[in-house]
N, C-alpha and C positions, 0 to 999 in steps of 0.2 A: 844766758844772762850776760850783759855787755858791762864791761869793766867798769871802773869806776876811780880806779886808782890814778890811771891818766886820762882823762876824760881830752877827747878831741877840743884843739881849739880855732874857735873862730873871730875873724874878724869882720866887724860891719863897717863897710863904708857907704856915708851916705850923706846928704845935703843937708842945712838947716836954712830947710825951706821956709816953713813958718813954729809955730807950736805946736800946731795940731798934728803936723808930718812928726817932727822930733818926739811928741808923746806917741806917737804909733810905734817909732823906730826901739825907743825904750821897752815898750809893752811886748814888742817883737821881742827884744833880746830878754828881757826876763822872763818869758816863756821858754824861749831858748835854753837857759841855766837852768828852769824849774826842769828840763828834758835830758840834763846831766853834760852839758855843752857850757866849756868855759869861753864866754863871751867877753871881748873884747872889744868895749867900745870908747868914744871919747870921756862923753861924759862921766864914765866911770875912771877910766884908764890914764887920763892927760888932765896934770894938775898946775896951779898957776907956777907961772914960768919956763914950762917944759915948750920944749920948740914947736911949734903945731905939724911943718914941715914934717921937719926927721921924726917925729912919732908918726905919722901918715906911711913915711916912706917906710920904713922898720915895721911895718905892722906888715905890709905887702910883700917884702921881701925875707922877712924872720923866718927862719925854717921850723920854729917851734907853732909857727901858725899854722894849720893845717890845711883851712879852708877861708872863702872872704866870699863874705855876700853883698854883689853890689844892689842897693834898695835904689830902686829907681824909680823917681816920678819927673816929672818935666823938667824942674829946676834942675837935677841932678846931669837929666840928659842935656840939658841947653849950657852945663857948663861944663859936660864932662866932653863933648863937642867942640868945645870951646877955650878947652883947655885954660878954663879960669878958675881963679881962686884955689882951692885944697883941693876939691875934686878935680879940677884940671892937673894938680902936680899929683893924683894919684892917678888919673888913666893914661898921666906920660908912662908912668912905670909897669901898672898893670896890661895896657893894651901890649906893652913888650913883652910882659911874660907869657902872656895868652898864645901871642904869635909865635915868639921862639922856644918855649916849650911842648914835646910832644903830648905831655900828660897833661892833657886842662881841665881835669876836674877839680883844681883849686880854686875853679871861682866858677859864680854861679851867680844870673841875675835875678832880683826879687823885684818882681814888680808889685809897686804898692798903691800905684791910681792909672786911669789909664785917659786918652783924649774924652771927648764926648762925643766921638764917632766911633770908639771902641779903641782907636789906634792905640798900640802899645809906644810905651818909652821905653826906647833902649837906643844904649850909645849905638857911634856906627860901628865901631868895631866890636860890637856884639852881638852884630844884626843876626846872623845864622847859626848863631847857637841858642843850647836850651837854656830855657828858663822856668821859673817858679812865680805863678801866679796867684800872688794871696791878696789880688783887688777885691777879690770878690767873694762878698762876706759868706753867700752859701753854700759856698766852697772852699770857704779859709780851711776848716779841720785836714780836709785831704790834703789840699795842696800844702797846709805845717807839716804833715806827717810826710811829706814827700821831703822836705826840707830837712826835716832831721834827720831824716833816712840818708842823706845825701851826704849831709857831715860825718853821719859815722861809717858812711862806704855800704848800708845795708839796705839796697834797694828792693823793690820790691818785688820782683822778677827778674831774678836769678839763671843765668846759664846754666843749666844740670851740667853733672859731670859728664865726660867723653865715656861714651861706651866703646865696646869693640866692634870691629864692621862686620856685618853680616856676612854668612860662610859665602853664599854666593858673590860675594866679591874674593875671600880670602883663600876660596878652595877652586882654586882651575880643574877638581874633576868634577864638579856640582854639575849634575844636568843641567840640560836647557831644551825645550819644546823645538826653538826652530822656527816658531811663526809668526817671529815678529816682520819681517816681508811681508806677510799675507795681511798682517792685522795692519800694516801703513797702509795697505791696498784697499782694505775693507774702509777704513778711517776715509782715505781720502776719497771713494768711492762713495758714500753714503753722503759725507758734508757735498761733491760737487753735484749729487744727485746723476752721477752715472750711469748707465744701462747695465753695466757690470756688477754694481754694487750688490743683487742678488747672490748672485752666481761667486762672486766674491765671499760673502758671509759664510755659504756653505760648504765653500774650500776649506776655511780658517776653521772652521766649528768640524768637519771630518779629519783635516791633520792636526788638528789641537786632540782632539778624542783618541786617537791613533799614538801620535807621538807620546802620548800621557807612560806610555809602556816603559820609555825610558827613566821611571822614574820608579820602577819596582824595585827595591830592595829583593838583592841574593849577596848570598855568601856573605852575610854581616860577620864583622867583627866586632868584639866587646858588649858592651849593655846593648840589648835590643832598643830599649827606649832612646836609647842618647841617638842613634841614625834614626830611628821614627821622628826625634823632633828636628833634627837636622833637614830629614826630606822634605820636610814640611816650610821650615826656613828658607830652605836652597829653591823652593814652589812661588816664591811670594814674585817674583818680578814676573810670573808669567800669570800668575793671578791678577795683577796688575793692570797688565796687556788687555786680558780679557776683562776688566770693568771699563777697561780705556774703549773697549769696541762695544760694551752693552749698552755703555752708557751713550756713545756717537748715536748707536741703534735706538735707541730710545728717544733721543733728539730729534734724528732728522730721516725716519723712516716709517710706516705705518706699522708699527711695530704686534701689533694683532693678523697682522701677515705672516709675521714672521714666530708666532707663538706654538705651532706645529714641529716648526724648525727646533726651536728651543728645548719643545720636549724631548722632540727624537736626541738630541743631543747628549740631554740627562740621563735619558733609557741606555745611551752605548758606554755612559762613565758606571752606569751602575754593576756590569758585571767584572769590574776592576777591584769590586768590594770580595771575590769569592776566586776560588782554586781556577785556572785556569786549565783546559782539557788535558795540556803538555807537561803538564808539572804533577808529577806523582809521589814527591814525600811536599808536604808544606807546613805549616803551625796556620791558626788562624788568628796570630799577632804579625802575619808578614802583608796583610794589608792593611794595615792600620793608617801607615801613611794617604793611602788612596780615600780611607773613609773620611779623616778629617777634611782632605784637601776638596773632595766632592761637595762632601754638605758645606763646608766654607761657602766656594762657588756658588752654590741651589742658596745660601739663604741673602749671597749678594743680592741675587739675582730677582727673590720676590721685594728683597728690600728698595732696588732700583725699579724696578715697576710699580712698589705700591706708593713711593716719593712720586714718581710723575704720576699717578693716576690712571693706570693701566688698569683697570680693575678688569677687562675680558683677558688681556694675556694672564694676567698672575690667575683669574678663573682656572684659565685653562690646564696652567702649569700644575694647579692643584686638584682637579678636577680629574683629568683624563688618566688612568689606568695605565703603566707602564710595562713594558713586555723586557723580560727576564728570561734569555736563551735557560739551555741545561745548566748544571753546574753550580745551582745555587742553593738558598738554603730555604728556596721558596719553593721547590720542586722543579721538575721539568715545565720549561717552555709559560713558565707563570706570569698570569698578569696583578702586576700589585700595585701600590696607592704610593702617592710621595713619599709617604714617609718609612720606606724601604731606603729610603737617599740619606737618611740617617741611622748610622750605623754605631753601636755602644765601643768606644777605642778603648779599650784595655792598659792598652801599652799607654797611654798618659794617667793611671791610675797604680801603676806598676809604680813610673814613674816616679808619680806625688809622694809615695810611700818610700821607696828607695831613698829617692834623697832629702826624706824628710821635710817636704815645703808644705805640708798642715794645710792646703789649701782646697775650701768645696770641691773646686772645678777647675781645672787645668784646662779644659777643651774652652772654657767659658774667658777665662785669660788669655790664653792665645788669642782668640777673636776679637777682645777689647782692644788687647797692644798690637794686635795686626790691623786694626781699623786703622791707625793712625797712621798708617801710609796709603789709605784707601781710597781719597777725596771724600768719603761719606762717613757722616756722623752716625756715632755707636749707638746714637739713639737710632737708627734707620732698620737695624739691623735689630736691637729687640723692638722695636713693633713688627719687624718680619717673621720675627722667634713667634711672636704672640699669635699671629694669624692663623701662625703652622700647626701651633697647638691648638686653637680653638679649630679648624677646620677640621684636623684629624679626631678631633674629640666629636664632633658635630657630627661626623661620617661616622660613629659609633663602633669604632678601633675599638679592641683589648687592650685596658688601659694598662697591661703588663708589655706593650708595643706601643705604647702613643707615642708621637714627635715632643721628645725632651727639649722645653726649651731654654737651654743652660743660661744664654746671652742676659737671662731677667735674672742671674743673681745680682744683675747693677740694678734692678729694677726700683733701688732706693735712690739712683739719680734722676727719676723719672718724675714731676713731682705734676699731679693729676695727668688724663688720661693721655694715650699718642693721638697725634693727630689726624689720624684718618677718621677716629672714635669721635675727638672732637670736631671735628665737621660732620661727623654723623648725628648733631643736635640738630642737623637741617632736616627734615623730611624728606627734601627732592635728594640732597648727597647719600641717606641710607641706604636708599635698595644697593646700591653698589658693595657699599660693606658689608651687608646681612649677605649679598653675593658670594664675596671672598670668601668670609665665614663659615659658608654653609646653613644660614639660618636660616629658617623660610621666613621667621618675622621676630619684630623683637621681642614679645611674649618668649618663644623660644629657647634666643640668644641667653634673655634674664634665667632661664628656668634653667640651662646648662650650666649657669654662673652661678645659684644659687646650690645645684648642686655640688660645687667642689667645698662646701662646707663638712660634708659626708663623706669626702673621696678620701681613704687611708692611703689611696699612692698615688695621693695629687701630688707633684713635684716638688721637692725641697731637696736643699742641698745641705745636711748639718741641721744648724739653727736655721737657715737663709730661706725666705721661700716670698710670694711675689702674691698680691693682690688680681684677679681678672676684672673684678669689678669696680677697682680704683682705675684702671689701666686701661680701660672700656669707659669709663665713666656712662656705664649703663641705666646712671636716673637722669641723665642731660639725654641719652641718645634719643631722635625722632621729637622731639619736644619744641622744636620752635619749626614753622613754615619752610 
């Protein structure tokens, strides 16, 4: 609640142009006062025989004035220009303060009519600064609320406070992949259309998958969880990297060429998820970092394909059966389904409870606030949530294993379906999505979306749980040509 005791004050300076300007200028300021702003104007403030001059000059120069709003329409500008009359001995004093003070948010120009070519009126000496535009009547409400926002210093977009910098800047033993060489080479190979650029890719995708080692957690010290979320932190500039090369790849290469490439890629991250042959004591919270940061990756990855309209690579990626050496908890030499590539992390459940953050989904928040350095909207990533789990449900998984898709506890910022769903009201755009899906048609698709009315471990998180059939917008789909 904003004080009241000293209420900010302001002054108006402005022309009397005619009546109808003057009754604006009034109507302005008593708006102003009805908004808890002590306004300061002539006609209220300069009574007969007081100098008109030195109350002009003292209103611009009083320290007790906090703010001045120049109301500008032609007349104002042609004499503040012109250095005539009142206004001309106030932009002698005010153009100086503008200029020789650092802090210029003491004035602020109000434009109250403009040419009838749109030009605005403004002195010259307030050509390139901002201004407040209340010409315009269907606009007057915001741009008054901009204005008093501005008197009491309470704008509307706010600089958050300073956080602290990420460990990978703070901690010089924070791993690092290595490949950012290879990824300039891939990058610049792909945009110049180089003969290399093949052969390239597959460098950067076998030492990314390889170097990933140096990022196993041994010999922790203290909370297990607090280095699982660390490694996870100290991973982001290299996840980066690799959206910086998916997304080149997606650009400017026939990227269903390369959708083979991609699987294999995901098949050699996946046994990073389980004991490795050389290590004989372990816990199965000492990869937990590798499960977030892989599935992270994999749902970049269909979310980058199903944004450009890749609908055969992310097919594929979801489609094809991936091979799983000894060592895991799929048996010997196993071949399993994507959603092996998501794996249940513990240690952020440990976590949540440790130190008491009450919160559904930890896994589901890291992916939010790590989008934010991603280039790609967190919407991109739950419709990729959504596809993963309607495909794996469609392939008719044990839904004690289906692909959890955490990313839709935001699924209340979603508001009607994603967009691949809503272009899927085209008929010629559907087969594509029934594609991803898994659906053979949309009878189908509805009959699996009708069932999670019955499903007791349809997903929720707490209270929190997500619509398929708002989010599908499954009574538009296939409905128009």
């Amino acid at each position: 609640m904003i004080e009241t005791v000293n209420p900010p004050r302001l002054f108006i300076s402005y022309s009397w142009s005619n009546p109808q300007h003057e009754q604006w200028v009034l109507d302005l300021a008593s708006e102003l006062v009805s908004s808890g702003i002590d306004v300061v104007l002539d006609k209220w403030d300069l009574r007969e025989g007081h100098d008109a001059i030195a109350f002009m000059e003292k209103m611009v120069t009083d320290p007790s004035i906090s703010k001045v709003a120049l109301v500008c329409d032609e007349v104002y500008v042609t004499k503040a220009d012109g250095r005539a009359g009142g206004v001309g001995t106030e932009t002698q004093i005010i153009s100086a303060e503008v200029y020789a003070k650092q802090n210029q948010d003491k004035f602020v120009a109000v434009i109250a009519e403009k040419g009838t070519d749109g030009k605005l009126f403004l002195p010259t000496y307030y050509k390139s600064r901002i201004y407040i535009d209340l010409s315009e009547s269907e606009r007057y409400a915001e741009s008054f609320e901009k204005l008093v926002r501005w008197v009491f210093d309470k704008p509307l977009f706010k600089k958050p406070e300073l956080g602290k910098p990420p460990s990978f800047i703070t901690d010089s033993t924070a791993p690092v992949l290595g490949t950012t060489p290879l990824a300039k080479r891939v990058v610049d190979g792909l945009r110049g259309d180089k003969a290399y650029a093949r052969g390239a890719v597959d460098e950067y995708l076998n030492i990314f998958s390889q170097q990933l080692e140096r990022f196993r957690l041994v010999a922790v010290e203290g909370e297990f969880d607090d280095r699982v979320a660390k490694s996870i932190e100290d991973f982001l500039p290299a996840r980066n990297e690799f959206l910086q090369v998916l997304t080149t790849l997606t650009q400017y290469a026939d990227i269903d060429s390369y959708s083979s490439r991609l699987h294999r890629f995901y098949e050699s991250l996946i046994p990073y998820f389980y004991r490795p042959s050389h290590i004989n004591q372990w816990n199965d919270l000492d990869f937990d970092n590798f499960k977030f940061i892989v599935h992270e990756l994999f749902l970049y990855s269909i979310a980058l394909l199903l944004k450009g309209e890749y609908f055969g690579a992310t097919d594929y990626l979801l489609g094809q059966p991936y091979y799983v050496p000894g060592n895991s908890n799929h048996g010997e030499n196993a071949a399993v389904s994507f959603i092996a590539i998501q794996e249940y992390v513990k240690s952020l459940e440990i976590r949540n409870q440790r130190l008491k953050k009450n919160r559904a989904s930890l896994r589901a928040d890291l992916l939010e606030q790590r989008s934010h350095t991603s280039g790609l909207a967190f919407r991109h990533l739950m419709q990729a949530d959504l596809v993963c789990f309607l495909r794996g449900d469609m392939m008719g998984v044990d839904t004690w294993h289906r692909w959890w898709p955490d990313t839709l506890i935001y699924a209340q910022r979603q508001h009607g379906p994603f967009e691949i769903f809503a272009r899927a009201s085209s008929k010629s755009y559907l087969p594509s999505v029934l594609k991803v899906v898994g659906a053979s048609s949309v009878a189908a698709l509805k009959a699996k979306l009708e069932s999670y009315a019955h499903d007791s471990s349809f997903p929720r998180w707490s209270y929190h749980s997500f619509s398929p059939a708002s989010l599908t917008g499954i009574e538009q789909i296939g409905t128009r040509p």
